[in-house]
NUBA-751686 format. One record per residue: x, y, z of N, C-alpha, C, O in turn; residue number from 0; residue in one letter. Coordinates in steps of 0.2 Angstrom, whole numbers, plus 5000, padded with zeros to 4 digits. Layout:
<nodes>
NODE  n.X  n.Y  n.Z ca.X ca.Y ca.Z  c.X  c.Y  c.Z  o.X  o.Y  o.Z   k r
NODE    X    Y    Z    X    Y    Z    X    Y    Z    X    Y    Z NUM A
...
</nodes>
This chain:
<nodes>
NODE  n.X  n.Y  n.Z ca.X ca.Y ca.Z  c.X  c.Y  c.Z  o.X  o.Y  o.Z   k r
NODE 4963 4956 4956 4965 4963 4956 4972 4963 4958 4974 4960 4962   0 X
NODE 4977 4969 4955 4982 4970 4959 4983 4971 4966 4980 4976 4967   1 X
NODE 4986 4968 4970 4986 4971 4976 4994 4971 4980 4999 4968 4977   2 X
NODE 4995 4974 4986 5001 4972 4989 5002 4965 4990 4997 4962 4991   3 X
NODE 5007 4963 4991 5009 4958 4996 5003 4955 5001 4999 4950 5000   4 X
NODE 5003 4959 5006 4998 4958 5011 4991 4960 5008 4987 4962 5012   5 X
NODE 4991 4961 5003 4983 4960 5000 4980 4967 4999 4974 4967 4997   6 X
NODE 4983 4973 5000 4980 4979 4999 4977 4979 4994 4979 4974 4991   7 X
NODE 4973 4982 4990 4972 4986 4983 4971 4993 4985 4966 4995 4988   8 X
NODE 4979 4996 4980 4981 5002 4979 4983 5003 4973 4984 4998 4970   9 X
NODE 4985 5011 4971 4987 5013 4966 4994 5011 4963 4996 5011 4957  10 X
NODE 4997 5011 4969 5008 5011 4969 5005 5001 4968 5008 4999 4973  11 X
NODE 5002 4997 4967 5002 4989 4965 5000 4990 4960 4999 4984 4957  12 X
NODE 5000 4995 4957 4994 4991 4949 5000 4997 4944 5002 5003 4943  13 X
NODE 5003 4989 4941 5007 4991 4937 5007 4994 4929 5011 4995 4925  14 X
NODE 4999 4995 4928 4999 4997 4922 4993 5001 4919 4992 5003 4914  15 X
NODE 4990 5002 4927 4984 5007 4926 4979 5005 4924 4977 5009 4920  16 X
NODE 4976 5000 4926 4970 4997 4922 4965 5000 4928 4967 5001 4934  17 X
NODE 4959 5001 4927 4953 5002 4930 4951 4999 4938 4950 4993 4938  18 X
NODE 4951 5001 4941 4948 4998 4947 4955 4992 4949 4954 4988 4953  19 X
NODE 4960 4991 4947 4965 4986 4947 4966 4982 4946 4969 4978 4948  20 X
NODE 4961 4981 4941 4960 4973 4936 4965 4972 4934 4969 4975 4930  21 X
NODE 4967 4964 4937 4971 4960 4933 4970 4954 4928 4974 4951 4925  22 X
NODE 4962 4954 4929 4961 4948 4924 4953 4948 4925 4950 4950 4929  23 X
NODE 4951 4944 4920 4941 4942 4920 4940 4935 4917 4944 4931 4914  24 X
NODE 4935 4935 4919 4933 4927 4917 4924 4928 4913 4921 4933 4914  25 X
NODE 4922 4924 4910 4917 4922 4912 4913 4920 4918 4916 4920 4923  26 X
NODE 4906 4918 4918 4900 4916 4923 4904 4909 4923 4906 4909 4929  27 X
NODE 4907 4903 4919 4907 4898 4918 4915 4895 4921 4918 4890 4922  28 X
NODE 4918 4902 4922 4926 4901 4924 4932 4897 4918 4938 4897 4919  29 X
NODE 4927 4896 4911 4931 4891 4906 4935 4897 4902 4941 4897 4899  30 X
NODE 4932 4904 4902 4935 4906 4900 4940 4912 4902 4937 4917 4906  31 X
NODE 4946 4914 4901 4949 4920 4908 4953 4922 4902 4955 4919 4897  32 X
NODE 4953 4930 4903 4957 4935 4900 4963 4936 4906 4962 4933 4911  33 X
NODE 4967 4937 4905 4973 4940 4911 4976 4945 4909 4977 4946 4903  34 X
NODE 4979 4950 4912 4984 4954 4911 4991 4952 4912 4996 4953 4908  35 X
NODE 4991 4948 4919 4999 4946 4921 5001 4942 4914 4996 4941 4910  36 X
NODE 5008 4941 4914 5009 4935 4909 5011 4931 4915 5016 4933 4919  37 X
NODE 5009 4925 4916 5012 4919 4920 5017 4915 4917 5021 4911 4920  38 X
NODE 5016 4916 4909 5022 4911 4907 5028 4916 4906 5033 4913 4904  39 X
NODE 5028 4920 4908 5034 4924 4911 5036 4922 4915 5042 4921 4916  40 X
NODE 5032 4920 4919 5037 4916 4927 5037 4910 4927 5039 4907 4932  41 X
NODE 5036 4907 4922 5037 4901 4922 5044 4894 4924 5043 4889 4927  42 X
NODE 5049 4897 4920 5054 4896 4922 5060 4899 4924 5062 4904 4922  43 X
NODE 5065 4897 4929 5069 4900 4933 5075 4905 4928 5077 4911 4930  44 X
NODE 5076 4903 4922 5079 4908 4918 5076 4913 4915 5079 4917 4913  45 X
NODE 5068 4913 4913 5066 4921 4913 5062 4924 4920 5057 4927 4919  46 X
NODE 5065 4923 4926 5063 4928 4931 5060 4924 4938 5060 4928 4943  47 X
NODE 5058 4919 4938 5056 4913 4942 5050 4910 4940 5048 4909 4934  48 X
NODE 5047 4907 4946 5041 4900 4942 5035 4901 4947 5031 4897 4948  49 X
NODE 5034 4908 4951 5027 4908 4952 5022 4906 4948 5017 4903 4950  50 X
NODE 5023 4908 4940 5018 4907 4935 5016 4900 4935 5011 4898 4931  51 X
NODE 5019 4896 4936 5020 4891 4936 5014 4886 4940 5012 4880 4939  52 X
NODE 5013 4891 4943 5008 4887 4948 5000 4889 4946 4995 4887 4949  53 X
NODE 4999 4893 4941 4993 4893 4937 4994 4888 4932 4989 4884 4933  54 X
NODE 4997 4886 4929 4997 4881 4925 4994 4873 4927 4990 4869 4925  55 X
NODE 4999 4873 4933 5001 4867 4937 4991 4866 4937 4988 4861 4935  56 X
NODE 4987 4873 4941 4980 4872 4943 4976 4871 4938 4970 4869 4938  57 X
NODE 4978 4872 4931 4974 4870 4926 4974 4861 4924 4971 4858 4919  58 X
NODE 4976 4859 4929 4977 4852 4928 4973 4847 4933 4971 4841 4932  59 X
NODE 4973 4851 4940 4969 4848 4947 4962 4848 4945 4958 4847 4949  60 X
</nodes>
């Protein structure tokens, strides 16, 4: 879900109006995930930083 910083879930975090502040769903099974965020947008330091970077990184652990 969207949230602040410190974890809130409010209205002024949710940057696109989704429902209840969904930012993403999975299956029962976890293999499968929808996202809202794009992670590969943060991937690298020239389009915006590399937070996203670290979803990736866990698809490998």
């Amino acid at each position: 879900r969207y949230c602040t910083p410190t974890g809130k879930v409010e209205k002024a975090a949710n940057p696109n109006g989704s429902l209840k502040n969904i930012a993403g769903i999975c299956d029962r099974s976890g293999k499968i995930l929808g996202m809202m965020p794009h992670p590969e947008r943060a991937s690298d330091p020239i389009l915006s930083g590399t937070d996203g970077i670290k979803l990736f990184q866990g698809l490998f652990e």
